[in-house]
FIRO-935772 format. One line per field, with one value per atom (N, C-alpha, C): z, x, y; atom name. Coordinates in steps of 0.001 Angstrom, whole numbers. Layout:
N
pz	c(Z_...)
px	c(X_...)
py	c(Y_...)
site	c(CA_...)
This chain:
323
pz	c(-11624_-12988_-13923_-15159_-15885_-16827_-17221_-17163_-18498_-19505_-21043_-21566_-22463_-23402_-24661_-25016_-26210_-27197_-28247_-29379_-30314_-31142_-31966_-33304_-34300_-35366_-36642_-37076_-37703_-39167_-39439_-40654_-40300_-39321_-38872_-38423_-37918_-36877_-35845_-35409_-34111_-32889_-31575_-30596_-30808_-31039_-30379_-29876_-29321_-28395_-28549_-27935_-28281_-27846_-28995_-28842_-29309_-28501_-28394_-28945_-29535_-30266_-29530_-29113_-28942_-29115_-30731_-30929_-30206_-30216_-29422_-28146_-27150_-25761_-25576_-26315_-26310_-26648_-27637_-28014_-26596_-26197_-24858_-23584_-23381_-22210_-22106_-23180_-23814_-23590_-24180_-23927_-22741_-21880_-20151_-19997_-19855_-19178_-19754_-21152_-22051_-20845_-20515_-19786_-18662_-18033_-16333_-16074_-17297_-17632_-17367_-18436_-18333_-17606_-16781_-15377_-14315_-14205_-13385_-13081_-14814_-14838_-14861_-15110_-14833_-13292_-12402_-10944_-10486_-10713_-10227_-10560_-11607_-12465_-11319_-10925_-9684_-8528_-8346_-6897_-6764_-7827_-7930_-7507_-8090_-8354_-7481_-6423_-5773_-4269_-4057_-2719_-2896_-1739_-1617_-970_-1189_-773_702_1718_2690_2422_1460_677_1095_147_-17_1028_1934_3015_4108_4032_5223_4232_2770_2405_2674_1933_1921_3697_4899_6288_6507_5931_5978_5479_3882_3346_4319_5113_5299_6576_7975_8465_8286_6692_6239_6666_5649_5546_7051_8260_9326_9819_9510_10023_9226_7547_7127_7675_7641_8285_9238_10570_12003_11769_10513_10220_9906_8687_8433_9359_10222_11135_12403_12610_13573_12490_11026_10201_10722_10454_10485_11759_12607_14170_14450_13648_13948_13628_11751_10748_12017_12379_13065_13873_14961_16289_15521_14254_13959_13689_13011_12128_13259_14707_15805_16232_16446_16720_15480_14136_13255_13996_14027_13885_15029_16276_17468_17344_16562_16184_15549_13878_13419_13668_14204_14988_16374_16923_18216_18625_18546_19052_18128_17137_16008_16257_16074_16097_17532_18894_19844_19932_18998_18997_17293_17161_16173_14723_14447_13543_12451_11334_10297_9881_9826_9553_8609_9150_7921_6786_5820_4583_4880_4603_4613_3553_2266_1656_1819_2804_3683_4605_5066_5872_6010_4448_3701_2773_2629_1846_148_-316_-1864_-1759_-843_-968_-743_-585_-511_-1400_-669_-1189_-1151_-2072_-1637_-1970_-2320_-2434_-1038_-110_763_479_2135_2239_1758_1537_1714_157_-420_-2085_-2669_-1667_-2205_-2209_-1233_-562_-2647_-3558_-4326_-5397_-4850_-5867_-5538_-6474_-6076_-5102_-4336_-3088_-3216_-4296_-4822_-4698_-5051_-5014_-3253_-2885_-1286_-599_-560_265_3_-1487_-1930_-1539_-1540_-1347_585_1188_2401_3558_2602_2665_2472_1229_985_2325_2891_3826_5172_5507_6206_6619_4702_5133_5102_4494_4948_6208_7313_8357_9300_8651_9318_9113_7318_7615_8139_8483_9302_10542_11314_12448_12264_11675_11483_11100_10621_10520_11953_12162_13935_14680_14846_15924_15513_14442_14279_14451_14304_14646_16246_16452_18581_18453_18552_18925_18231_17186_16747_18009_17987_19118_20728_20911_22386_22210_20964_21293_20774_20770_20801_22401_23115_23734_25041_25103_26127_25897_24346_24457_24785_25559_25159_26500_28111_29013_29691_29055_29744_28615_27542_26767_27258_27363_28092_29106_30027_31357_31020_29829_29946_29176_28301_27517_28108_27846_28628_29225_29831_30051_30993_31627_32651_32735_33827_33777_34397_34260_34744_36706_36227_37553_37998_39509_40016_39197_38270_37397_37507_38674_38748_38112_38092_37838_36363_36149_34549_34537_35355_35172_35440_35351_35497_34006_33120_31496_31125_31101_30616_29604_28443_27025_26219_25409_24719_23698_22881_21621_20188_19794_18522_18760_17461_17665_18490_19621_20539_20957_21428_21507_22663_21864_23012_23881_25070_26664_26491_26001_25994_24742_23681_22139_22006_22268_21702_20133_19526_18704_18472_17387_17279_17449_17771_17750_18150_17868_18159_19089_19827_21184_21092_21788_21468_22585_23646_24202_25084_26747_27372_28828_28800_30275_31316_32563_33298_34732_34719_35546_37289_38483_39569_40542_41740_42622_42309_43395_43062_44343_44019_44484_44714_43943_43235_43196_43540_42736_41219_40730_38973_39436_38708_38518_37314_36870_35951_35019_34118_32932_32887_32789_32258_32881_32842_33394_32388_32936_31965_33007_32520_33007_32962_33881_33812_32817_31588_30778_31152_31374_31934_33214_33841_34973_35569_34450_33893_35188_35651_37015_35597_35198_34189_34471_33769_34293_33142_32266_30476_29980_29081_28389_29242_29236_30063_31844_31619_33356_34012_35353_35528_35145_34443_33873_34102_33584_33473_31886_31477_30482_31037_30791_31314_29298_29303_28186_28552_27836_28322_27425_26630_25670_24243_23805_22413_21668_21858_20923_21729_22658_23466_24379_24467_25965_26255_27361_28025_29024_28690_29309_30393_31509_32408_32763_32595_32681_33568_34085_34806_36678_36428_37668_39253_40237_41328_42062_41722_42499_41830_41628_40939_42010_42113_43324_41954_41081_39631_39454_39813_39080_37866_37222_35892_36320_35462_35234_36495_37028_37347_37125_37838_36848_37595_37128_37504_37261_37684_37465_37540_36538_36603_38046_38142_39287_40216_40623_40856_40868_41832_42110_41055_40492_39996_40316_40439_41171_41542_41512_42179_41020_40924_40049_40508_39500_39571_38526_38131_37457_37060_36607_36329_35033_34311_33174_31963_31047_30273_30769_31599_32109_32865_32701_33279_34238_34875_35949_36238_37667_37961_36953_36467_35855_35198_35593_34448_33230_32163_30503_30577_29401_29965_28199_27326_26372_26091_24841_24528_23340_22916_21687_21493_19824_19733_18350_18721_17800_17027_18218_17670_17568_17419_16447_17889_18168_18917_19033_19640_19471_20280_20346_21166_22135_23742_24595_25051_24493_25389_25036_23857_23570_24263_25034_26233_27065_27780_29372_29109_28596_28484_29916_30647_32063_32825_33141_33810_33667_32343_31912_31473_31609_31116_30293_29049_27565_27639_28804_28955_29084_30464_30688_29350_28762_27380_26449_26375_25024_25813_27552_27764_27615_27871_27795_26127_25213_24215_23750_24000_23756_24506_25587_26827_26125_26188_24815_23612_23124_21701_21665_22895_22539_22388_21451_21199_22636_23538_24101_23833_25225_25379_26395_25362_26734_27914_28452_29521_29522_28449_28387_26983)
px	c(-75934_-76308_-75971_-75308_-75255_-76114_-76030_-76863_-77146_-78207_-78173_-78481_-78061_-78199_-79048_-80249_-80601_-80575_-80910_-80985_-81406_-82341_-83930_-82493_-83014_-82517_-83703_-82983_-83862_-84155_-83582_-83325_-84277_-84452_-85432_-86345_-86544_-87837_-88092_-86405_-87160_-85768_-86397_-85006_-84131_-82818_-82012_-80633_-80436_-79569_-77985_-77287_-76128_-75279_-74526_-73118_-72300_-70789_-69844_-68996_-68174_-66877_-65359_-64864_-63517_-62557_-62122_-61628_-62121_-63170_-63895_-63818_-64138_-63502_-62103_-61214_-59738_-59588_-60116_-59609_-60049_-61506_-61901_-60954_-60600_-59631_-58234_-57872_-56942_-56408_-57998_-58505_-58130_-59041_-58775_-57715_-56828_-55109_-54593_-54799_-53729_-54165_-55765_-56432_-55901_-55783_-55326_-53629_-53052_-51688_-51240_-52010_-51763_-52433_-53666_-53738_-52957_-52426_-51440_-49785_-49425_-48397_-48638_-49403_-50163_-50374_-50444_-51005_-49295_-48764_-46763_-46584_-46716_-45429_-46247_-47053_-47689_-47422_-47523_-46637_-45270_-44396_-43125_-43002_-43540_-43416_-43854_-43973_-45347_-44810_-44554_-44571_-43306_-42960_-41347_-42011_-41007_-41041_-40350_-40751_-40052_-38907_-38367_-36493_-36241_-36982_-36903_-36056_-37800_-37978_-36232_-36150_-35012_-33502_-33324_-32613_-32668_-33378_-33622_-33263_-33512_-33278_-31670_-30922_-29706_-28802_-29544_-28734_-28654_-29951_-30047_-29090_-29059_-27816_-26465_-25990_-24933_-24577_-25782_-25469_-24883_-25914_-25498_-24246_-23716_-22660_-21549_-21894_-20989_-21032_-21705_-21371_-21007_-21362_-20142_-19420_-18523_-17124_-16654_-17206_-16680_-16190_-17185_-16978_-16048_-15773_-14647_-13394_-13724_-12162_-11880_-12397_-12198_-11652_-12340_-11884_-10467_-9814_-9076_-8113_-8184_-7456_-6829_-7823_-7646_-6746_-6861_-5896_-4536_-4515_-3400_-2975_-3417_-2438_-1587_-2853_-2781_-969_-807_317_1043_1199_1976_2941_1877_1952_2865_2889_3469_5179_4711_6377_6702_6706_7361_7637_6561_6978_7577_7233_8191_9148_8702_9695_11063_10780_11940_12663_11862_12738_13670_13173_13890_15191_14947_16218_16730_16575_16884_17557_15787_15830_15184_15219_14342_12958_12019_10788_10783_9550_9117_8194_8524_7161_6309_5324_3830_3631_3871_4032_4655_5851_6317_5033_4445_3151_2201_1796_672_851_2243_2478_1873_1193_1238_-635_-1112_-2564_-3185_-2361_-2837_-4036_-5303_-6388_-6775_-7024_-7379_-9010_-9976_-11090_-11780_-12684_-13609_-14128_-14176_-15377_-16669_-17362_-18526_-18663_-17765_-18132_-18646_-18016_-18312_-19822_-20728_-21891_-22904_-23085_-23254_-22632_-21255_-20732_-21531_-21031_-20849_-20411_-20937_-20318_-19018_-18879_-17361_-16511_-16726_-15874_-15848_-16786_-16967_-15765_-16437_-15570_-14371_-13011_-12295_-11543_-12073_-11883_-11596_-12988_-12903_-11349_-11486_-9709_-8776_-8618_-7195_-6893_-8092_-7704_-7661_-8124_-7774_-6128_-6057_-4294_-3714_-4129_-3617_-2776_-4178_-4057_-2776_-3108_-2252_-775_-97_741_1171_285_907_1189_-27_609_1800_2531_3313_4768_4329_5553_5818_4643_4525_5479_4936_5616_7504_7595_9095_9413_9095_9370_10116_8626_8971_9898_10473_11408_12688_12687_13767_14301_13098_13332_13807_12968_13059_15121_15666_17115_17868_17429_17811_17925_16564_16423_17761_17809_18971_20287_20670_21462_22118_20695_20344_19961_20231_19829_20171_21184_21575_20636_20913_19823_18393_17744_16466_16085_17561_17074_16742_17969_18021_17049_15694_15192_13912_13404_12478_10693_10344_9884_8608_8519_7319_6859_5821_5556_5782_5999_7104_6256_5246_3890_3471_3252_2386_843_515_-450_-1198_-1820_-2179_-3788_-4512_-5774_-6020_-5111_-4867_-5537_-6079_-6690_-5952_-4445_-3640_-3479_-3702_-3101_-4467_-3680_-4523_-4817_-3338_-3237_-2404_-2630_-1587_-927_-327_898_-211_482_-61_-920_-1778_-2392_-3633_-3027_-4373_-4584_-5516_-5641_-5085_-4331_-3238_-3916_-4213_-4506_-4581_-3632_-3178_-4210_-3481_-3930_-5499_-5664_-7430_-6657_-5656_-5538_-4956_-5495_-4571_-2964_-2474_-900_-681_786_1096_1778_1443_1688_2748_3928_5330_5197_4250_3992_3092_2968_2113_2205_970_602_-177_606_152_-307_-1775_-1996_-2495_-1092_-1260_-1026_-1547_-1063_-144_649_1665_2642_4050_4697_4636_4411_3698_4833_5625_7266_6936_7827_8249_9267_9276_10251_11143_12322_13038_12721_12230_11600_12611_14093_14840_16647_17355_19033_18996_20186_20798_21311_22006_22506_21455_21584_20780_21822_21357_21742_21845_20202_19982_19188_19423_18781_18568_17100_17230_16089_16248_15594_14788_13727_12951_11536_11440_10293_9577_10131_9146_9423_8633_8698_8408_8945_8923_9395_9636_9774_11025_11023_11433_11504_12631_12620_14156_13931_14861_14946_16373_16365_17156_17318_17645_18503_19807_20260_20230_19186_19218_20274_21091_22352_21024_21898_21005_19992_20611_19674_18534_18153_17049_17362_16155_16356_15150_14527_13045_13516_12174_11935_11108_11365_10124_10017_8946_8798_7911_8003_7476_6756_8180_8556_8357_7945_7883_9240_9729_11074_11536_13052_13924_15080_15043_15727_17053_17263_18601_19627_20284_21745_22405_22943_23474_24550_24613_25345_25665_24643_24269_23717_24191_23645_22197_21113_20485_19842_18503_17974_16622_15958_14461_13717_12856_12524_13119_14125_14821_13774_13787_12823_13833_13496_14228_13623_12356_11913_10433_9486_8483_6979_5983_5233_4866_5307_4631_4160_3817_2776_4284_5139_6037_6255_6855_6672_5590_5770_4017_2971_2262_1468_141_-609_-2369_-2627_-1593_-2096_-1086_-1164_-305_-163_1127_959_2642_2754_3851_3775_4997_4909_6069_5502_6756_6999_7837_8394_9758_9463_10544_11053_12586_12807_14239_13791_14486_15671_17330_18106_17168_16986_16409_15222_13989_12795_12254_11090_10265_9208_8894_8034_7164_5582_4881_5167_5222_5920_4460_3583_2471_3091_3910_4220_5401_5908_6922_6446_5109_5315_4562_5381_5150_5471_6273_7115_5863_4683_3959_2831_2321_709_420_-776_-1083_-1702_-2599_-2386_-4183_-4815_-6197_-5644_-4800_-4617_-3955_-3176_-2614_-3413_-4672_-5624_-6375_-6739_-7198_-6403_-5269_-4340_-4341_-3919_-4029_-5683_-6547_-7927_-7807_-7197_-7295_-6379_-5048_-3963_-4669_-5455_-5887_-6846_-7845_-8595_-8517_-9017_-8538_-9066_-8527_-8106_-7705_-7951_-6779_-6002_-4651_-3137_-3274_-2103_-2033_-894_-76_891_970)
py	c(-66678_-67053_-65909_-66198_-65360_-64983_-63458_-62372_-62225_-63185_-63320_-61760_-61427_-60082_-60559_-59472_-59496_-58486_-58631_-57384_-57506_-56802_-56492_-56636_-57763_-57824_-57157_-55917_-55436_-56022_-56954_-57895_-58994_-59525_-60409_-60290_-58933_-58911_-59183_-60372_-60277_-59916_-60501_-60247_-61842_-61576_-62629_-62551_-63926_-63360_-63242_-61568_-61160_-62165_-62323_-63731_-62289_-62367_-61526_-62593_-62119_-62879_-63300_-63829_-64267_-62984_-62453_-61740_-59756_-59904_-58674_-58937_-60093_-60258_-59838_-60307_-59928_-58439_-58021_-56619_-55624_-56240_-55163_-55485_-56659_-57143_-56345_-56217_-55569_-54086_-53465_-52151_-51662_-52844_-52323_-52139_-53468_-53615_-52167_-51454_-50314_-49342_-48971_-47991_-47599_-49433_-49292_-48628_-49331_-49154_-47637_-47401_-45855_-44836_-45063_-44424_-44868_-45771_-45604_-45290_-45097_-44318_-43247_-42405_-41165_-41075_-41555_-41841_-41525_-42416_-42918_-41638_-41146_-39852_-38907_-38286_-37239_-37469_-38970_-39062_-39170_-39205_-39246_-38163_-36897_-35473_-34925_-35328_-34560_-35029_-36039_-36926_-37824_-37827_-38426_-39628_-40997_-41771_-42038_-42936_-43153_-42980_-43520_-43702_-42085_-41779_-40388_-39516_-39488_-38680_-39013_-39901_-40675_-39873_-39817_-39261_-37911_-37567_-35780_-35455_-36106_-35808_-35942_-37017_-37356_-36367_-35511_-34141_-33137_-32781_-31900_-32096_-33024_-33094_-33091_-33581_-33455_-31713_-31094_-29592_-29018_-29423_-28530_-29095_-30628_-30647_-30297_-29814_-29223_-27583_-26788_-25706_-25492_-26376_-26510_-26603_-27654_-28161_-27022_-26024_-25260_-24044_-23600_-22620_-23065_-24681_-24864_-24696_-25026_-24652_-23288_-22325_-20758_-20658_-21238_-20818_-21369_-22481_-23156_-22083_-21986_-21215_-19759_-19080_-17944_-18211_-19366_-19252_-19883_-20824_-20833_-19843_-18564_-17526_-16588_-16543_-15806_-16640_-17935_-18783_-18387_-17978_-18358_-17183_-15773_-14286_-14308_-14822_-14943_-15431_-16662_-17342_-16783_-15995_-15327_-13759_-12898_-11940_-11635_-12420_-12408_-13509_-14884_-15890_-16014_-16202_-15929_-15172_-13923_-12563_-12541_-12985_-13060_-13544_-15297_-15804_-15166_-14395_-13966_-15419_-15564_-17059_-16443_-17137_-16123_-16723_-15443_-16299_-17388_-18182_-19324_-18483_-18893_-18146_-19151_-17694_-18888_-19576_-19712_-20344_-21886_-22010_-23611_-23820_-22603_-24185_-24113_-23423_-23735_-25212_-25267_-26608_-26270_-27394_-27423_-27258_-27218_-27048_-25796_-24735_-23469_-22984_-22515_-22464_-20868_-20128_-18398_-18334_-19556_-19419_-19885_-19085_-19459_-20861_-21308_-22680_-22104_-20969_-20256_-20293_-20447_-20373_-21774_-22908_-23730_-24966_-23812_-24351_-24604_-23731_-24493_-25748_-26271_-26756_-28587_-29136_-30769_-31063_-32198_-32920_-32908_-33678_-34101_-32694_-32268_-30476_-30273_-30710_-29944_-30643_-31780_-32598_-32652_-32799_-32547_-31185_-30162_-28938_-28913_-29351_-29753_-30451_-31694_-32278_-31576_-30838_-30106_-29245_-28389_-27329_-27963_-29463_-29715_-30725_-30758_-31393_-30002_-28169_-27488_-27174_-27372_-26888_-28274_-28822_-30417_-29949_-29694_-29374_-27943_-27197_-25670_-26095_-27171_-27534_-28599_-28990_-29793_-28860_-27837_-26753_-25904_-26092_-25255_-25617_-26854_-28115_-27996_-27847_-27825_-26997_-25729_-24229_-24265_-24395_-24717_-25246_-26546_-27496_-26652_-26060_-25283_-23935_-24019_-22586_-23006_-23931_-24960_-25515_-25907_-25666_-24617_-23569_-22193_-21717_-21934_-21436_-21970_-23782_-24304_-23690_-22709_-22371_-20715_-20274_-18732_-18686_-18963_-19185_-17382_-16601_-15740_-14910_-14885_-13845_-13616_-15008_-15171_-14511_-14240_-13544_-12326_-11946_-10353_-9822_-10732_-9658_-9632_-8458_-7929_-8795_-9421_-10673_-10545_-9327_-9214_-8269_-7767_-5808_-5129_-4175_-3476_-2948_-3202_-2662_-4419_-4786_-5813_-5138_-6696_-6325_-7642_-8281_-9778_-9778_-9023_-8809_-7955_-7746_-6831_-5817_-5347_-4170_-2760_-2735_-1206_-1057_-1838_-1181_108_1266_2296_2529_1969_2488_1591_1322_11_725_187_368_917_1839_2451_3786_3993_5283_5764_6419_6879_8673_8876_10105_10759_12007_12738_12976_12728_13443_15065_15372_17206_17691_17723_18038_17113_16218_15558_15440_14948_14609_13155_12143_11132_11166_10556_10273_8981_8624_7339_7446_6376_6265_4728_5122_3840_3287_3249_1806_1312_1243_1143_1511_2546_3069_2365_1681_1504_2284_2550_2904_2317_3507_2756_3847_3814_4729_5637_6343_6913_6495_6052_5172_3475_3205_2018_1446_486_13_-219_59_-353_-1616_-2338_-3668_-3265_-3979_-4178_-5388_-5220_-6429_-7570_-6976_-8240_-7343_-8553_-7986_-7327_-6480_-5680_-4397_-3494_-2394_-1360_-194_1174_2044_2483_3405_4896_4965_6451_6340_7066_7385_9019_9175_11134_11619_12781_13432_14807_14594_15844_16192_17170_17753_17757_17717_17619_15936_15895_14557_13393_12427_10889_11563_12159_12701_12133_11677_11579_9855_9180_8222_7169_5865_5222_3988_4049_3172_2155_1063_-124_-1058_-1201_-1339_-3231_-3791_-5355_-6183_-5444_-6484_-7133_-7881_-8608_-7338_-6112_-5294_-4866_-4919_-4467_-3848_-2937_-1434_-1554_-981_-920_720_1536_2434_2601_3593_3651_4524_5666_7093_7320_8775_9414_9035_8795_8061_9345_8559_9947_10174_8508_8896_7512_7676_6728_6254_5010_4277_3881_3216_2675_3730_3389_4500_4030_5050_4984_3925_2981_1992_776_1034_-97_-1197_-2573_-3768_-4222_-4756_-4608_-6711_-6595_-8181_-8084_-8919_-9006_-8942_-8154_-7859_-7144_-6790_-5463_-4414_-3936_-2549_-1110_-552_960_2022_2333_3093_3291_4137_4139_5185_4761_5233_7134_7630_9194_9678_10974_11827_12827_12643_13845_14097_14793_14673_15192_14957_15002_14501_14354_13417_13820_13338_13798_12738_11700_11440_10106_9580_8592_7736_7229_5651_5998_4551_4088_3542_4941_5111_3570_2695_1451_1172_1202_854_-299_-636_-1879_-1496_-1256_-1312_-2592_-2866_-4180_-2962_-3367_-2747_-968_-260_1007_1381_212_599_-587_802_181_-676_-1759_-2811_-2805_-3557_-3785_-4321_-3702_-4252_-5603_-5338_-6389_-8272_-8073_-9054_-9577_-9258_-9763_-9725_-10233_-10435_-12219_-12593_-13867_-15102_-14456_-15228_-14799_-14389_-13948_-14225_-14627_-14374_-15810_-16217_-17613_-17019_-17962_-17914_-17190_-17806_-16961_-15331_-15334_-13698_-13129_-13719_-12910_-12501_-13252_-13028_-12282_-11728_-10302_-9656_-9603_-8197_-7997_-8586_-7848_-7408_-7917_-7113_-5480_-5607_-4445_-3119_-4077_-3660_-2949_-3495_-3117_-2142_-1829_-922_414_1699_2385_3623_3833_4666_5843_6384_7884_7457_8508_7884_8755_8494_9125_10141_10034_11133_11458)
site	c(N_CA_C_N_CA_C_N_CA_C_N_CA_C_N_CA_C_N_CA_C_N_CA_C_N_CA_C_N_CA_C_N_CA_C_N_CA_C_N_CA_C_N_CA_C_N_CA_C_N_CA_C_N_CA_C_N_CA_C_N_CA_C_N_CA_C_N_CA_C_N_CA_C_N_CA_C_N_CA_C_N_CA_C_N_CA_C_N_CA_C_N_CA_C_N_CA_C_N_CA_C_N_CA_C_N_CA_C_N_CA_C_N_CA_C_N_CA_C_N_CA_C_N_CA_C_N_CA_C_N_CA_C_N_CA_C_N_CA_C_N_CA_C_N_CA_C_N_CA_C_N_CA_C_N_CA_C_N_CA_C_N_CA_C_N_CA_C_N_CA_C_N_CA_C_N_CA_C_N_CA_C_N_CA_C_N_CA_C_N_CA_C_N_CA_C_N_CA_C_N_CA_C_N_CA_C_N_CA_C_N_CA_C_N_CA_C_N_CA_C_N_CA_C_N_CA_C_N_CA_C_N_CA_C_N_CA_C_N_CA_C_N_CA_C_N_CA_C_N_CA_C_N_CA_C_N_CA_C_N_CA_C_N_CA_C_N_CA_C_N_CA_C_N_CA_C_N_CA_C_N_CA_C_N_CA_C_N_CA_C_N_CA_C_N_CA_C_N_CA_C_N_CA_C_N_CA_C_N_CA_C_N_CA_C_N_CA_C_N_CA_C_N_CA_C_N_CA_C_N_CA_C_N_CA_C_N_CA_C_N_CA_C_N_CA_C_N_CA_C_N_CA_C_N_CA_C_N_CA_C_N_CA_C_N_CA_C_N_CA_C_N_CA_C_N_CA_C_N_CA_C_N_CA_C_N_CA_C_N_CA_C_N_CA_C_N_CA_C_N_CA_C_N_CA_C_N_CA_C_N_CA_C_N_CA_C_N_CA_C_N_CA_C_N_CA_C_N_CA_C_N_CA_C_N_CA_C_N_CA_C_N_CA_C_N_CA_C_N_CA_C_N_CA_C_N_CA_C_N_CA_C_N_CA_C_N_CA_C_N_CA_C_N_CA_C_N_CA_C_N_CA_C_N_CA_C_N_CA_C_N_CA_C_N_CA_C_N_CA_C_N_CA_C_N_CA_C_N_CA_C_N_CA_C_N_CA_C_N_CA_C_N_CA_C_N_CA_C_N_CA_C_N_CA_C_N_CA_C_N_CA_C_N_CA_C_N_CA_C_N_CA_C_N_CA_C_N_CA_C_N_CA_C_N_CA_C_N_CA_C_N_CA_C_N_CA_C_N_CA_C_N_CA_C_N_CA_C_N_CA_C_N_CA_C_N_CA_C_N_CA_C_N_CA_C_N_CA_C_N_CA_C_N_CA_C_N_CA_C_N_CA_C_N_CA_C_N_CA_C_N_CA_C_N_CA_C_N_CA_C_N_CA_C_N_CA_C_N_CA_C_N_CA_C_N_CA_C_N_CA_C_N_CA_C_N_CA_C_N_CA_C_N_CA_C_N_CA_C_N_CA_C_N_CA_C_N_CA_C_N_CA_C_N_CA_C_N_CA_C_N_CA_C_N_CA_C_N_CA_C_N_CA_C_N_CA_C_N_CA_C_N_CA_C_N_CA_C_N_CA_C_N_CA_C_N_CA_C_N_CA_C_N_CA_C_N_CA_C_N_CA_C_N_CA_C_N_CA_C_N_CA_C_N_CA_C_N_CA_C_N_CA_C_N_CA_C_N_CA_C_N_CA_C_N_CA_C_N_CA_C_N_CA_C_N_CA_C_N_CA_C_N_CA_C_N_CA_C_N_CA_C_N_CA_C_N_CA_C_N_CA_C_N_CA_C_N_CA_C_N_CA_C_N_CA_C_N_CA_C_N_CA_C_N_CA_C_N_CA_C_N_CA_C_N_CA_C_N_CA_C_N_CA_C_N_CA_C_N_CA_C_N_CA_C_N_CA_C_N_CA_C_N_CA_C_N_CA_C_N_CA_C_N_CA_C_N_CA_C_N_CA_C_N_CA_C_N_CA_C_N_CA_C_N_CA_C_N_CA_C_N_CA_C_N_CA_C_N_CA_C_N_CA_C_N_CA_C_N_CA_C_N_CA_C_N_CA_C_N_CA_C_N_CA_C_N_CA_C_N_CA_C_N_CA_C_N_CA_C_N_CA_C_N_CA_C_N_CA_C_N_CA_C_N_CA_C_N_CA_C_N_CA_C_N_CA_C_N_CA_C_N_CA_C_N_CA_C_N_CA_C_N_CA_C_N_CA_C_N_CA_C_N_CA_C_N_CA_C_N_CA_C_N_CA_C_N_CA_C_N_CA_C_N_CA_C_N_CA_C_N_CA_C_N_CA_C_N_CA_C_N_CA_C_N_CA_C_N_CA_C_N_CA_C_N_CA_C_N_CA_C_N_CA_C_N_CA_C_N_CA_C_N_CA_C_N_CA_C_N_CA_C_N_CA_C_N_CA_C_N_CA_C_N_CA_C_N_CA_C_N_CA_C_N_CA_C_N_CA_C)
């Protein structure tokens, strides 16, 4: 039953009873709905701000995987980038130069997308920038391997026609080296044995017994075949044709005579301590037309691509020589 209201009419004297108006029902009905209205956009705008929606939450989880699989992407780019430059550095410093072809500029296989700004710069930009940026370096890398691939095959019919050059240039080590552990000293600047001072050192000491066989790297004739007591010792040069010679010093005893022809693998003589030298090992050098080169980069007929990437670490560390 509804709940009658009264009120003391002070004009009359007495109580009667409150009648509410139509237009005052509406204006209070009214009232409410504006009230509710606006506590609860007040309510929405704090939880907007405040609290993510399922939508939300399921997005914001989806960015944040984007991110880590953009930074894997990126760090397999780099890793990629690296072993390509390691392959570029290979074909244009050594395979080229062998068949005597002329380098590619990096500029041909970088192509038209050559980028000199880091993936790492672009972690605040727009998606749109990322991903864009993302693509270019990966049609980079597409066409370097696509310049690669032709390189080889350029070289691959060089090579069917270069069957006698191939033999003769210098190709293996000069010491049985199956376990890699005889390289004492690699190519460049290491510390003199004698003096304790830097110097550059023109190639690589393998250390081995004494009478150890030395091999012949590649055909070719014996140039010199010197019997000394100072310098490379007792030594041999080996003249391989196409601009290349290979040395082998401090030998205990030399089996090669001058002008003799000789063949990969061919024994020349036997490992000694003669010479400049603080202890057994064979001094083994390569020079291409005069100017000497890293010999670690010719024993390619011998080494699989794991053992090559130890030998040049082994190669590379900075040491003391042995002569």
């Amino acid at each position: 039953m509804k709940k009658i209201k009264y009120f003391y009419n002070t004009q009359t004297l007495k109580y009667e009873k409150l009648v509410v108006s139509v237009r005052v029902k509406i204006l209070r009905v009214l009232g409410f709905i504006s009230a509710a209205i606006v506590t609860g956009i007040l309510f929405l705008s704090v939880a907007y701000r405040f609290l993510d929606s399922p939508k939300e939450k399921m997005l914001r989880s989806d960015i944040d995987n984007m991110k880590e699989e953009y930074n894997a992407l990126q760090g397999r780019l780099s890793e990629l980038r690296g072993q390509l430059d390691e392959l570029q550095h290979r074909d244009n410093e050594i395979y080229r130069v062998i068949f005597e072809a002329a380098p590619i500029p990096d500029s041909v296989r970088a192509g038209d997308n050559r980028k000199d700004e880091e993936l790492a710069r672009l972690q605040t930009k727009p998606n749109e920038v990322i991903i864009n940026a993302t693509s270019k370096m990966l049609d980079e890398l597409v066409n370097r391997v696509a310049i690669q691939e032709k390189s080889y095959i350029q070289i691959e019919d060089l090579i069917k026609n270069k069957q006698k050059m191939l033999a003769s240039i210098p190709a293996i080590q000069p010491v049985a080296n199956k376990d890699l552990d005889r390289i004492a000293s690699g190519f460049g600047y290491r510390i003199d044995p004698i003096y304790k001072t830097m110097k550059f050192h023109s190639g690589l000491d393998f250390a081995a017994p004494s009478g150890t066989p030395i091999y012949a790297t590649g055909d070719g004739k014996v140039e010199e075949a010197s019997l000394s007591d100072v310098g490379y010792g007792n030594h041999v040069v080996i003249n391989h044709g196409y601009g290349y010679k290979s040395l082998y010093g401090h030998m205990y005893r030399i089996k090669a005579k001058r002008g003799q022809t000789v063949n990969r693998g061919d024994v020349i003589g036997w490992v000694g301590s003669t010479g400049k030298s603080t202890g057994p090992h064979c001094h083994y050098e390569v020079s291409k037309n005069g100017i000497k080169v890293d010999p670690v980069y010719f024993f390619y007929n011998d080494l699989t691509p794991e053992q090559f990437d130890r030998m040049l670490k082994i190669a590379r560390s900075g040491n003391q020589s042995f002569d």
